[in-house]
N, C-alpha and C positions, 0 to 999 in steps of 0.2 A: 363251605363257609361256616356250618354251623357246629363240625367238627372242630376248628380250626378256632373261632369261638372258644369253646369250651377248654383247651390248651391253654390259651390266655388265661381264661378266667383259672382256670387252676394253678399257672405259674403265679400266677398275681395275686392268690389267697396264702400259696406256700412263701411269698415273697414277704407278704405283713406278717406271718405268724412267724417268721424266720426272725424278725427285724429284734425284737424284746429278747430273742435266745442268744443270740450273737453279741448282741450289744450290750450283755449283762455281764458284770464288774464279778457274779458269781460263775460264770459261763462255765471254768474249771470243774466247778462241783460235781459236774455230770446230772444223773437222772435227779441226785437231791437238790438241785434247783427249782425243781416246781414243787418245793416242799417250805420254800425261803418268804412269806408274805410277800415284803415288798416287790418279788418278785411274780409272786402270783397277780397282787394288783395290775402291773404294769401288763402283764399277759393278757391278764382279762380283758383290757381295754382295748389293746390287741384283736383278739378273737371277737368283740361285738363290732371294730369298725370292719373284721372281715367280713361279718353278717352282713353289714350296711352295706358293703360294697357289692352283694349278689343282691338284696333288699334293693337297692337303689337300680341295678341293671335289668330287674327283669319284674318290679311292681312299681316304683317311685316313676323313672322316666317313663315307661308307657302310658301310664295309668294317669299321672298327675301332668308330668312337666309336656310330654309331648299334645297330652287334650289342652294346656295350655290351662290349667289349673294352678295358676300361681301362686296366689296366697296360701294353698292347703299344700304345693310342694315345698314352698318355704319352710312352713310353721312344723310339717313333716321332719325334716332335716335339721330342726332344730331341736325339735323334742329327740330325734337319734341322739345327734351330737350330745346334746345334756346325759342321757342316758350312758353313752359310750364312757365319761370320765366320771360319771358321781357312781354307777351300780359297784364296778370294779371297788370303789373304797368299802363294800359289805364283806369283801372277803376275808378280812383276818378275823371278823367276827362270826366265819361260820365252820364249824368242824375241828374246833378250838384251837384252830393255826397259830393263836397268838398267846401261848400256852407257854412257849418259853420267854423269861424274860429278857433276855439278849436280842430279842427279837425290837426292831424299834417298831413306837405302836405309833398309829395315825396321832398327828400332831391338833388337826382341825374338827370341833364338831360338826356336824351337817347345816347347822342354823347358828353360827358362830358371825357377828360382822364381816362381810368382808370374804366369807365365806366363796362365793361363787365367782368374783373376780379373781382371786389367788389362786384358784384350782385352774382358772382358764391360763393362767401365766406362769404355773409354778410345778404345775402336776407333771414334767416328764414333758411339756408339750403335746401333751395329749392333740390338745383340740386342733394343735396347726398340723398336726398328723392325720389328726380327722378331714380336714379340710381339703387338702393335700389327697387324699384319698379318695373324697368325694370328688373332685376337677378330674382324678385318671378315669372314677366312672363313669363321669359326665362325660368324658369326651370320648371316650371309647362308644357308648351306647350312641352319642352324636354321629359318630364316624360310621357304626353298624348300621343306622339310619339313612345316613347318605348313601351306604354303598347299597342300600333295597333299592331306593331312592334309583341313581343310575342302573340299575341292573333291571329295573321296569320300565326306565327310559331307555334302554338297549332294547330291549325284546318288542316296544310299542315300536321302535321304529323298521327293525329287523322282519315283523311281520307286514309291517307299511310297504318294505322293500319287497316282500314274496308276491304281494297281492297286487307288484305293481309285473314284475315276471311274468305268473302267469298268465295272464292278457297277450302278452307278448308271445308265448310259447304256443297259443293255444292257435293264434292269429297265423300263425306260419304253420304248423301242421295243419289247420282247416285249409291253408291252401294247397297245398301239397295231394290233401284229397279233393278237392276239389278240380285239380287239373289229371288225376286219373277217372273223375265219373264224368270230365268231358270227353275221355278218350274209351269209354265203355268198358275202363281195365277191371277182367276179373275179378282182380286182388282189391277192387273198390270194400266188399265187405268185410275182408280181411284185416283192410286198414282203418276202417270203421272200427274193428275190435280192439285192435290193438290201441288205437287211439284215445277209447273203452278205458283199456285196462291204466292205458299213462294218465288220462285226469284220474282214475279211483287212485291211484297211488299219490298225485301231486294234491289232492283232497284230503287221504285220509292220513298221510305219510307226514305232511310238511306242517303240520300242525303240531307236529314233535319236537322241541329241541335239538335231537341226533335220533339215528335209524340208525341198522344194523349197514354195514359196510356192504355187506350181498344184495342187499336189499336196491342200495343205490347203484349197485352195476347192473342189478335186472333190468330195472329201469333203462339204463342207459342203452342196453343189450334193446330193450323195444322200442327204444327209438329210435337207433342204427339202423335196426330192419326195418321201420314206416318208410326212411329217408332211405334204404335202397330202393325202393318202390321208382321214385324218381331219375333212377340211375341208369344209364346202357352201356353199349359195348364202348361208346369214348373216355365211360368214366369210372376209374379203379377205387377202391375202398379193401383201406388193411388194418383191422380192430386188431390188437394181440394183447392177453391181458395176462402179464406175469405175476406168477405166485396167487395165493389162496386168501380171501377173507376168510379172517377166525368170528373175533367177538368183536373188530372195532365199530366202533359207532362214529359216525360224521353228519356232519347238518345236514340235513336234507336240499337234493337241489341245488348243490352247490357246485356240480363239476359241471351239470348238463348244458351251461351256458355258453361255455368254448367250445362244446362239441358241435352244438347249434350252429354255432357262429362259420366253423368249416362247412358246415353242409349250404350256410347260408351265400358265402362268397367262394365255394369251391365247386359247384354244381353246375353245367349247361350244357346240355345235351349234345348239342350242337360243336364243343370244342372238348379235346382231349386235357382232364384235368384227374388228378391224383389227390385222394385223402389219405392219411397215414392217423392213426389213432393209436397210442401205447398207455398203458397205466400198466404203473411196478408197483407192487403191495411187497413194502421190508418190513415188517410188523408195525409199528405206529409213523411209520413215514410212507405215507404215499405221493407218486409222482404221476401228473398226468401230463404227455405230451400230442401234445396235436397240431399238423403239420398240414397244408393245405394249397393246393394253385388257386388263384384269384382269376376267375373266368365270366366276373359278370361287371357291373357298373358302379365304381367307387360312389358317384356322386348321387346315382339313384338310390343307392339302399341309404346316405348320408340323409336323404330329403325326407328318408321314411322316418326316420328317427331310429333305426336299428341297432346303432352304439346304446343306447340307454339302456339294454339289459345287461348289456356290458359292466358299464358304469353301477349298476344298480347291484349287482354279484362281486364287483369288488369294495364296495362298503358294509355286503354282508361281510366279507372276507376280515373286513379291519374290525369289525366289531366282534363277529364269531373267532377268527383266528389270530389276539392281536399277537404279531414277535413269533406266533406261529408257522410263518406261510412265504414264501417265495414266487414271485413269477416273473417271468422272463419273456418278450413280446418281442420277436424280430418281422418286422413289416415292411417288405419291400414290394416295389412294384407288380410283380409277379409270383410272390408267395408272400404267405403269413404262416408263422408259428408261434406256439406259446407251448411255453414248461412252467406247470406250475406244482411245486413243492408244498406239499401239507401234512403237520406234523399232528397228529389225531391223536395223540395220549393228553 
């Protein structure tokens, strides 16, 4: 953004200083036009409302209008404006510009009646130029404002959404271990670790904006294996993850929720059920699909409130990836799948 910024502000400096070289009746002349008074005047007036337009974007609105200092950002903006059309009329008097007599000389002394109305209606248009110039800073610095403005009200609520996750995430693997240490399985302190390793990562990770693409398949990699812990000979699991993480980055925690979600209604020891798990990495398009039998109790897991991580991972989706992201949800009685498309550049 603040790249992006700064393009503006520079198209839009070359834009007023352009205006007085293009629009000048000497334009022909080439470089000896900034040799012509009248035309240095009109230039100069030029180049000071350009100051005023960086002057006004990055000390006037912060500093005055935005603390809500009204009368000193007024009386500011006018002392500019005065400045912008009366200094310009010093220059045929300095560096003896006005040397030749063909040259026409200023018409009006500085304290002449009448003086400072006529320059406001007569000079070139100075001031409605000034004006004019001030409203594009104004609203530009307005606009720059807003867009903090929402982009702190994105991230306030995006972290509202994490903190409401992992409750949820954390809720289901404690159970998971919990029905191996009533069964005296081994693999109890193993899944203690691992379990370990997935809050330091959902702790010290999701407090990032994006992580490293590896980073979030490790992750997912140790939760796969907690949630085999849970699995026996009725129930298959097929991870295949094509292609290599380079550098991308992606929000954190953001895929692990469909993967949950198969382990959540695709697991019962007791009936033959299949999970299929695929993520294709094509350099800033990754695809994850995950495919699952439904083997436990639609209305039970509905009473727990277990769609709400659901729901709660794809309003990250709309705020993190908005016009980014694809997903596809086919739910039938006896399977569920989702494909979901995300474009990481």
């Amino acid at each position: 953004m603040k790249n992006k910024n700064k393009i503006i502000h520079g198209l839009m400096a070359l834009f007023i200083l352009s205006v007085p070289i293009f629009s000048s009746p000497d334009f022909d002349k080439g470089v000896a036009l900034f040799l012509i008074p009248p035309f240095l005047i009109n230039f100069s007036s030029y180049v000071l409302m350009t100051g005023f337009f960086f002057l006004h974007h990055y000390l006037l609105f912060p500093k005055l209008y935005h603390k809500k200092k009204w009368w000193s950002y007024i009386l500011t903006v006018l002392v500019c404006c005065y400045l912008t059309f009366s200094l310009p009329q010093l220059v045929p008097l300095m560096g003896g510009a006005t040397a030749d007599p063909s040259f026409p000389q200023p018409v009006m002394e500085p304290y002449q009646k009448g003086y400072f109305f006529r320059m406001i209606f007569f000079n070139n248009g100075i001031v409605f130029q000034f004006i004019a110039i001030w409203l594009v800073s104004l609203f530009i610095s307005l606009r720059d404002c807003l867009r903090v403005a929402e982009n702190e009200k994105l991230m306030a609520e995006v972290n509202f959404l994490k903190a409401k996750i992992h409750p949820h995430f954390l809720f289901n693997t404690l159970n998971n271990i919990y029905s191996l240490a009533l069964t005296n399985s081994q693999e109890t302190p193993n899944s203690i670790l691992r379990l370990s390793h997935l809050m330091r990562y959902i702790v010290t990770e999701s407090a990032n904006k994006k992580v490293l693409l590896s980073k979030e398949i490790e992750h997912i990699q140790n939760f796969v294996s907690l949630q085999k812990l849970r699995m026996n000979d009725n129930n298959t699991l097929d991870l295949k993850i094509n292609g290599r993480p380079k550098d991308q980055m992606i929000a954190p925690i953001i895929l692990i929720n469909y993967i949950e979600n198969a382990f959540k209604y695709g697991i019962n020891p007791e009936l033959n059920s299949k999970i299929d798990i695929a993520m294709d990495i094509d350099d800033a398009l990754l695809t994850l699909t995950v495919k699952n039998d439904i083997v436990v109790n639609r209305e039970q897991l509905k009473k727990q409130g277990t769609k709400e991580g659901m729901k709660n991972n794809l309003k990250r989706l709309d705020i993190l990836y908005p016009n980014k992201y694809t997903l596809d949800i086919v739910d039938t009685q006896t399977t569920y799948s989702c494909t979901l498309k995300l474009n990481l550049s």
